[in-house]
Wavefront OBJ file of the C-alpha trace (Angstrom):
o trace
v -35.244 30.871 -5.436
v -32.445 30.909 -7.864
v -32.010 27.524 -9.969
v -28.455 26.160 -9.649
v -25.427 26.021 -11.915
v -26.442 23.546 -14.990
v -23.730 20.608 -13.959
v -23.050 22.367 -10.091
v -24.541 19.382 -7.910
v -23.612 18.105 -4.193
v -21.104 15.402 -4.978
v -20.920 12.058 -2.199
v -17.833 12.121 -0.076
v -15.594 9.069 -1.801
v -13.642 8.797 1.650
v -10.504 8.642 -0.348
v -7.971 11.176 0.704
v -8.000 14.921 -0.200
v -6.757 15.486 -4.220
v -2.664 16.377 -4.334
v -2.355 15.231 -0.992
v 0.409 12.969 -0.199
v -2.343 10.235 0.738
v -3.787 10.515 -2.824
v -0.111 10.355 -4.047
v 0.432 7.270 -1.979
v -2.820 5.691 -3.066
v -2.010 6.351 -6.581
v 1.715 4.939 -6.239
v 0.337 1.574 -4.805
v -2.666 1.482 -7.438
v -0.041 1.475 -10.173
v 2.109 -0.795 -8.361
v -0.054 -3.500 -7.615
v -1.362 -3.165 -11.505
v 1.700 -3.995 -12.387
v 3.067 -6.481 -9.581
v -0.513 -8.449 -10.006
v 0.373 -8.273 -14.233
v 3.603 -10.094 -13.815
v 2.141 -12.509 -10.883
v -0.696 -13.130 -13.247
v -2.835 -12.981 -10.203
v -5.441 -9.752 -10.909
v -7.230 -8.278 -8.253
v -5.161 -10.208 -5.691
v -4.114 -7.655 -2.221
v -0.560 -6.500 -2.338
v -0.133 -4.136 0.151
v -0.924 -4.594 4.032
v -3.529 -2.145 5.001
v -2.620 1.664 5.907
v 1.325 2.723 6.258
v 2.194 5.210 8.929
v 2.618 9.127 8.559
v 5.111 10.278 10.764
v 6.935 14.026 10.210
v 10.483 13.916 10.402
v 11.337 16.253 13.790
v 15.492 16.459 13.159
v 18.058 15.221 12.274
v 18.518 12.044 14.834
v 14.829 11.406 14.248
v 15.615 11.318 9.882
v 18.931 8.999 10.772
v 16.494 6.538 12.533
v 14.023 6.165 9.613
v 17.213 5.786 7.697
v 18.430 3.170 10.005
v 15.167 1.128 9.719
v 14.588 1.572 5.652
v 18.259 0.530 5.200
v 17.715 -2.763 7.577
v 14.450 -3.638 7.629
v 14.288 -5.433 4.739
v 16.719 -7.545 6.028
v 14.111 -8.851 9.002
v 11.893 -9.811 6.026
v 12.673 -13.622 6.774
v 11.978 -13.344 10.570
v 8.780 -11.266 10.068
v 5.809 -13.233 11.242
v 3.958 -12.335 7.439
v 6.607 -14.384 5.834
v 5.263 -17.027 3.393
v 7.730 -19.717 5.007
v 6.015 -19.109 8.001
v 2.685 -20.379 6.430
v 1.854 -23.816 5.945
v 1.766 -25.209 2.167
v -1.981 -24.854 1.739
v -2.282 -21.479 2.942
v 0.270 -20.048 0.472
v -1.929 -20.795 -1.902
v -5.373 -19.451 -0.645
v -3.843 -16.527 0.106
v -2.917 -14.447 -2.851
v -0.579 -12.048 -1.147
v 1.821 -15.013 -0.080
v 2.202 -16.666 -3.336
v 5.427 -16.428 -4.856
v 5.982 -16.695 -8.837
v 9.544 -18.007 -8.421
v 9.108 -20.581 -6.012
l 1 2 3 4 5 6 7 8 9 10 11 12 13 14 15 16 17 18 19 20 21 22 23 24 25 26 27 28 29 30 31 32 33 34 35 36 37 38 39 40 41 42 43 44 45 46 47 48 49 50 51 52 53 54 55 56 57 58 59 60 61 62 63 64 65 66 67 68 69 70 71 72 73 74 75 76 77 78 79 80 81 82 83 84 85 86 87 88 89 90 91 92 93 94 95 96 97 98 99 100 101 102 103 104
């Protein structure tokens, strides 16, 4: 039998997403991100992001104008949004890292 490539060796699956992909661009955007977010919380390590975020391919025109719609006024809803730290009692904004805010 022929001896393998010196350094050519079955490599684990990581389960990450494919390299170049737009999930490994979108995995690298919120690694850098919540570096930086956690640097100027002073919190390292703490969770930034909620899990997953939604593909969706952009059909036409009326279908792009919706997404528009929604980025443009969403974060608007922030305060109603059941996530919201006001919505959590004093002692679980501050066992939860992703609900702590640095100015106030």
């Amino acid at each position: 039998p022929s001896s393998p490539v010196p350094g050519d060796r079955p490599v684990a699956p990581t389960g990450g997403p494919a390299p170049k992909s737009i999930g490994a661009m979108v995995a690298g955007f919120k690694a850098a991100a919540t570096t930086r977010i956690n640097s100027l919380r002073r919190t390292p390590g703490a969770s930034v992001w909620q899990r997953n975020y939604f593909d969706h391919v952009i059909r036409d025109e009326d279908d792009y104008n919706r997404i528009i719609e929604y980025i443009t006024t969403n974060p608007q809803k922030w305060p109603e949004d059941s996530l919201h730290p006001d919505k959590f009692p004093p002692h679980q904004k501050s066992t939860r890292n992703f609900l702590i805010r640095p100015w106030g």
